[in-house]
C-alpha positions in Angstrom: 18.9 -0.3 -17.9 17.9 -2.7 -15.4 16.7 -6.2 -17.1 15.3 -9.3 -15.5 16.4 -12.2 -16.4 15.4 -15.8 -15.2 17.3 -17.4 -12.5 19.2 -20.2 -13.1 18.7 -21.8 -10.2 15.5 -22.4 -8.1 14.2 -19.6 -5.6 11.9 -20.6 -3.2 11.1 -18.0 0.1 8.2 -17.6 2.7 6.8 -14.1 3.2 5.3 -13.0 6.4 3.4 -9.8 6.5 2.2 -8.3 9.9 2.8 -4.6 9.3 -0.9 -3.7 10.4 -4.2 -5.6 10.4 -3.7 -8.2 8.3 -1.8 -11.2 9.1 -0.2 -12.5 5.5 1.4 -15.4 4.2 2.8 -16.3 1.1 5.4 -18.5 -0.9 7.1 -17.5 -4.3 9.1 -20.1 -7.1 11.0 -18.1 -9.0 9.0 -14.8 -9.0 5.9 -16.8 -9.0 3.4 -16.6 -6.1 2.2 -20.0 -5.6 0.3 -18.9 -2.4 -1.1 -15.6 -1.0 -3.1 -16.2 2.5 -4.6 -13.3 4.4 -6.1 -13.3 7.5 -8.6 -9.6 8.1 -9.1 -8.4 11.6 -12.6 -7.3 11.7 -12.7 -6.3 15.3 -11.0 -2.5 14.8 -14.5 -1.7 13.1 -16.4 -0.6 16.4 -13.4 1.2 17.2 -13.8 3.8 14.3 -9.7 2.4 13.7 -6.7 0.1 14.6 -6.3 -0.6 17.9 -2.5 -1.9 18.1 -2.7 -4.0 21.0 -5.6 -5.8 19.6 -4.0 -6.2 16.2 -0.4 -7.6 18.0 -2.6 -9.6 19.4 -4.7 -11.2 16.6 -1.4 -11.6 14.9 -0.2 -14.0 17.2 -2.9 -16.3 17.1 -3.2 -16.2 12.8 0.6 -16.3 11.9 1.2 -20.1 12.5 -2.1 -21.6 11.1 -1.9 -19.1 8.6 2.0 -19.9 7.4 0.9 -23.7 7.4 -2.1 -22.6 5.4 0.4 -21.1 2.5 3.0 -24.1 2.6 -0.1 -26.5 2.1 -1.3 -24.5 -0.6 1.9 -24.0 -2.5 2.7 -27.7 -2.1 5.7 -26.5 -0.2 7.2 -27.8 3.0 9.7 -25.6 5.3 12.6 -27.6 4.5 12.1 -26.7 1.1 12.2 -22.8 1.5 15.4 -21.4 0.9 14.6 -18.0 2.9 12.0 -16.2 5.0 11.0 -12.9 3.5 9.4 -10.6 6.7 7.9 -6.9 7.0 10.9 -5.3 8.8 8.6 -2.1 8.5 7.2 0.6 8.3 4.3 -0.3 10.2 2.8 -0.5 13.8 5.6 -1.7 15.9 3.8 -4.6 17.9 2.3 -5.8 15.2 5.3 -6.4 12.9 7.3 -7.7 15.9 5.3 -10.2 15.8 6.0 -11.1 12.2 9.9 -10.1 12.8 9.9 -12.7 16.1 8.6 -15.4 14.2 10.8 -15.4 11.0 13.4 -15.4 13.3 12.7 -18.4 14.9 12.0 -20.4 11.8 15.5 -18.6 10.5 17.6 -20.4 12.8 15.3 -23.3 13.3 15.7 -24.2 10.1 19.3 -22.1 9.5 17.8 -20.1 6.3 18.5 -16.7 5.8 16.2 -13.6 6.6 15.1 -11.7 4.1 14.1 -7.9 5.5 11.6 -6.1 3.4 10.3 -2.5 3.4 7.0 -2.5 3.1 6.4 0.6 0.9 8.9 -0.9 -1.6 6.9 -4.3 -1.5 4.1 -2.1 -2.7 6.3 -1.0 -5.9 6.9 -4.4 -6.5 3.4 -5.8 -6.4 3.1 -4.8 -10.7 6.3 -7.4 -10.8 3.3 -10.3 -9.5 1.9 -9.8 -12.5 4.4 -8.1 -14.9 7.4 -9.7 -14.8 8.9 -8.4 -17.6 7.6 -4.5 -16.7 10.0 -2.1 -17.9 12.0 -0.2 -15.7 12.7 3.0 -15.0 9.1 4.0 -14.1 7.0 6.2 -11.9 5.0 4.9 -9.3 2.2 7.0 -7.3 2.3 4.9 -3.7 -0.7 5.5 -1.4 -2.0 4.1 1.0 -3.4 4.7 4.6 -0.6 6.2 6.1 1.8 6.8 3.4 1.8 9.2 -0.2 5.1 9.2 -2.5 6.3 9.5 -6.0 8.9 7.2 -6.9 11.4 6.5 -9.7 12.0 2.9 -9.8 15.5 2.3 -11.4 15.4 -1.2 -10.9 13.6 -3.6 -8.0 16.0 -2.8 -5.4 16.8 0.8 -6.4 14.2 2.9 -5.9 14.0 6.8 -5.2 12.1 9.1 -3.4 10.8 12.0 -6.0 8.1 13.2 -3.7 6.1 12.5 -0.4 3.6 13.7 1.7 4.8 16.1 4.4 2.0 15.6 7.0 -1.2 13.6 6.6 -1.8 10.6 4.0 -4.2 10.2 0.8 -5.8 7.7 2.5 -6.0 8.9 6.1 -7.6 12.0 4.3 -10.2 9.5 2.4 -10.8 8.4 6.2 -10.9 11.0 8.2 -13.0 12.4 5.6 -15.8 9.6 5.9 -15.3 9.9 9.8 -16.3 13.3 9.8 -19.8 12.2 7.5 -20.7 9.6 10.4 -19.0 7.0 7.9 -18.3 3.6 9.6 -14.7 3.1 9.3 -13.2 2.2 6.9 -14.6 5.1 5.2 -12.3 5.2 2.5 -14.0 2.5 0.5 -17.4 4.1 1.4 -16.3 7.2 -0.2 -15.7 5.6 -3.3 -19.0 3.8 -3.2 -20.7 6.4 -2.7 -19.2 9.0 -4.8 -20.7 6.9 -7.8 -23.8 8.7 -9.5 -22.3 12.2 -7.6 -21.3 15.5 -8.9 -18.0 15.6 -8.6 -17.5 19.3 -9.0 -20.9 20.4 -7.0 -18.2 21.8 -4.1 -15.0 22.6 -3.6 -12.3 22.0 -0.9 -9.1 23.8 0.0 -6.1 21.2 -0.4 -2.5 22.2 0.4 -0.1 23.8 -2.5 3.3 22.5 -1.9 6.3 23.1 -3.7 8.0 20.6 -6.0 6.2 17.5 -5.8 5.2 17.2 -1.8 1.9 16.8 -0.9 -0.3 18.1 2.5 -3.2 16.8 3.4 -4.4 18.1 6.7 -5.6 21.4 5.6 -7.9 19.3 3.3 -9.4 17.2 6.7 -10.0 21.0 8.0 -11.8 22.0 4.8 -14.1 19.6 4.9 -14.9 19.6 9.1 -15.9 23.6 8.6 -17.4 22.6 5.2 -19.5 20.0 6.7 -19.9 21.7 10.3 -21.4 25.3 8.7 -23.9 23.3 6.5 -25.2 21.4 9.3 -26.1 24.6 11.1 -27.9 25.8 8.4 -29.5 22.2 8.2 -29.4 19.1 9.5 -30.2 17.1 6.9 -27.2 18.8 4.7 -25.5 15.3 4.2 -28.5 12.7 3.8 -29.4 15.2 1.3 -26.0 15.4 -0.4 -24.0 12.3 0.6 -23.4 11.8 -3.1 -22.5 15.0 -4.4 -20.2 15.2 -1.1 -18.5 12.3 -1.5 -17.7 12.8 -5.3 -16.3 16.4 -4.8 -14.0 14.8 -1.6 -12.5 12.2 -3.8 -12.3 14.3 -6.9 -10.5 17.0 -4.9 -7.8 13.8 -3.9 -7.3 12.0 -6.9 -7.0 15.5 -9.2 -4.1 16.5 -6.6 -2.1 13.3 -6.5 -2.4 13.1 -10.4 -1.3 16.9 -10.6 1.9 15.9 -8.8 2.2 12.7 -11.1 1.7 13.9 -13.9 4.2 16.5 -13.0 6.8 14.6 -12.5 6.5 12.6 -15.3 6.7 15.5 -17.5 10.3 16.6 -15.7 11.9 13.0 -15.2 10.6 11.8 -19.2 9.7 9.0 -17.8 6.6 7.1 -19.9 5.6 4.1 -18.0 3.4 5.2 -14.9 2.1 2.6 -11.8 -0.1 3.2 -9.0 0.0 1.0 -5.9 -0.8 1.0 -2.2 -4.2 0.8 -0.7 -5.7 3.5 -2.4 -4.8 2.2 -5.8 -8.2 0.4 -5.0 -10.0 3.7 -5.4 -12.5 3.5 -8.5 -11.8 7.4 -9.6 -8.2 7.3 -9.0 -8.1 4.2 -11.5 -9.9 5.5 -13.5 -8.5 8.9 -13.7 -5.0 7.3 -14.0 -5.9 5.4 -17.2 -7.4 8.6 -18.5 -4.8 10.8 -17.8 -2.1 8.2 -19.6 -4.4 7.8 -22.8 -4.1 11.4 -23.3 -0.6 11.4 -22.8 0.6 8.5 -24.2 1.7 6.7 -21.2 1.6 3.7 -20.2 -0.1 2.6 -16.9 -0.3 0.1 -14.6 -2.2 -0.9 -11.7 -1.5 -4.3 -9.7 -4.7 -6.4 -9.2 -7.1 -5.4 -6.3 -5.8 -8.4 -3.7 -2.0 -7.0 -4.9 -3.0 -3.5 -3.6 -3.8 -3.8 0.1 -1.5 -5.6 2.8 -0.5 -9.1 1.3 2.1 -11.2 1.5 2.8 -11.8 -2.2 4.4 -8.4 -2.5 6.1 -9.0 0.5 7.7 -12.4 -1.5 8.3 -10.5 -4.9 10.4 -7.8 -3.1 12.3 -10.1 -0.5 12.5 -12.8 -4.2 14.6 -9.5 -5.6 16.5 -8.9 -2.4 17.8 -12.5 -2.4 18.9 -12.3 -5.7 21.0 -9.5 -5.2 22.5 -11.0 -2.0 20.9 -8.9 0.3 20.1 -10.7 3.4 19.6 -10.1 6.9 21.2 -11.1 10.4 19.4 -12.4 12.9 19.4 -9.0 15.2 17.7 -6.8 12.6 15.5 -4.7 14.7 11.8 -3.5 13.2 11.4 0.3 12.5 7.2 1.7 13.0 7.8 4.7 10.7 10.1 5.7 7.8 13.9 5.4 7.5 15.6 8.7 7.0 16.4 8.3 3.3 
């Protein structure tokens, strides 16, 4: 069984995260974040999503105040950083050159070692910001806006795959969802507001059956265009009417899936310590479902903090503070990949 113990010499990295929308910085002592910066594009709003060129963009003009911004905070200066830790991906690929290009530069500028992180697995170790001393193996429910796994987490740089969406994600469903109830994006979040006060059971939508413990989302998305699309024949009013009850029975259809599939494989792996990370983690009914769900089993869950769920730096430092441990560092030609490695 994996154990963490404390290092006996000092640690001190630079995360960069550029993966999407958000430009990140952050520094970490010894598996403590002493700064977490993050800079928010608001300008993908009237575009109903990202727009990558815009977001590449935006990215270049945050990272350097924004990395100055972190050092200042942490009362840390470069010469003091023993490593960059950067977003090698998944992610959109102009924006995380950007973060890829620039650790470079300050990797052989100031001839300290890259640190390449994969930004799912930064996710997993977000709980570790928090919980240092979390137990390991557990099961971690990951999702986020364009990702959905199970994972066994043996230790913090041995993780496996248990199960994984094999089309859409939870949270693309959340907004795609919202998109099709004239919800300004992101509709995700709206859903959740919303769905407070609803009926969570007043309708019902299909939601792919996949073997073992895969998910499918995009027969859900269809579900709810007909649903939607029939009712407002019949009247046009159907969702002013009904924007709570619909919203409630949307997110109760999503969270009572991906908890299916959890608690599933907690059942066949034994495993008794349960974590939910990744955008969605953010979700009101999924938390709250979660904790519900391990009450009545008698496991124990854990969700990072809200600013630990979506894109941040810090959880791009805890990984890349594990990675360096272990001696796992990168050259100076490690390319960025925009979607998953083959595992």
């Amino acid at each position: 069984m994996y154990t963490n113990e404390s290092p006996v010499q000092k640690i001190t990295l630079l995360a960069i995260e550029s993966s999407c929308d958000d430009t990140a910085a952050a520094v970490i002592l010894n598996g403590k974040i002493l700064s977490n910066i993050i800079a928010t594009q608001s300008i993908h709003e009237k575009y109903g999503g990202v727009v990558p060129e815009l977001a590449s963009r935006s990215h270049q003009k945050n990272i350097v105040p924004l990395v100055d911004t972190a050092l200042k905070t942490a009362g840390i200066t470069l010469n003091q950083i023993d490593g960059i830790a950067f977003t090698q991906g998944p992610g959109l690929l102009g924006s995380l050159l950007v973060g890829n290009s620039f650790a470079k530069g300050l990797s052989i500028a100031l001839n300290k070692p890259l640190i390449a992180v994969n930004h799912l697995e930064a996710h997993v170790m977000a709980h570790l910001i928090d919980n240092p001393n979390m137990e390991f193996p557990f099961l971690c429910l990951l999702v986020s806006g364009g990702h959905t796994q199970i994972l066994k987490v043996n230790a913090p740089t041995d993780m496996e795959i248990l199960g994984r969406t094999k089309d859409d994600a939870a949270g693309e469903a959340f907004d795609k969802a919202a998109k099709i109830l004239g919800l300004p994006y992101p509709g995700g979040p709206l859903i959740d507001k919303y769905a407070e006060g609803g009926n969570p059971v007043a309708y019902t939508f299909g939601i792919g059956q996949m073997p073992n413990l895969d998910f499918s989302f995009s027969g859900f998305k269809t579900s709810v265009l007909y649903f939607i699309r029939d009712n407002l024949e019949k009247d046009a009013t159907f969702i002013d009417k009904n924007l709570s009850d619909i919203c409630a029975s949307i997110q109760h259809t999503i969270v009572t899936y991906l908890l299916s599939k959890l608690k599933k494989s907690a059942i066949q792996t034994g495993i008794k310590h349960i974590a939910l990370a990744g955008g969605v983690a953010n979700n009101s009914g999924l938390r709250k479902d979660l904790y519900t769900l391990c009450q009545a089993q008698k496991w124990q869950a854990y969700i990072p903090a809200f600013e630990y769920c979506t894109d941040n730096a810090a959880m791009i430092a805890m990984a890349g503070y594990y990675k360096y441990k272990a001696g796992e560092t990168a050259s100076i030609d490690v390319v960025s990949y925009p979607s998953l490695k083959s595992t």
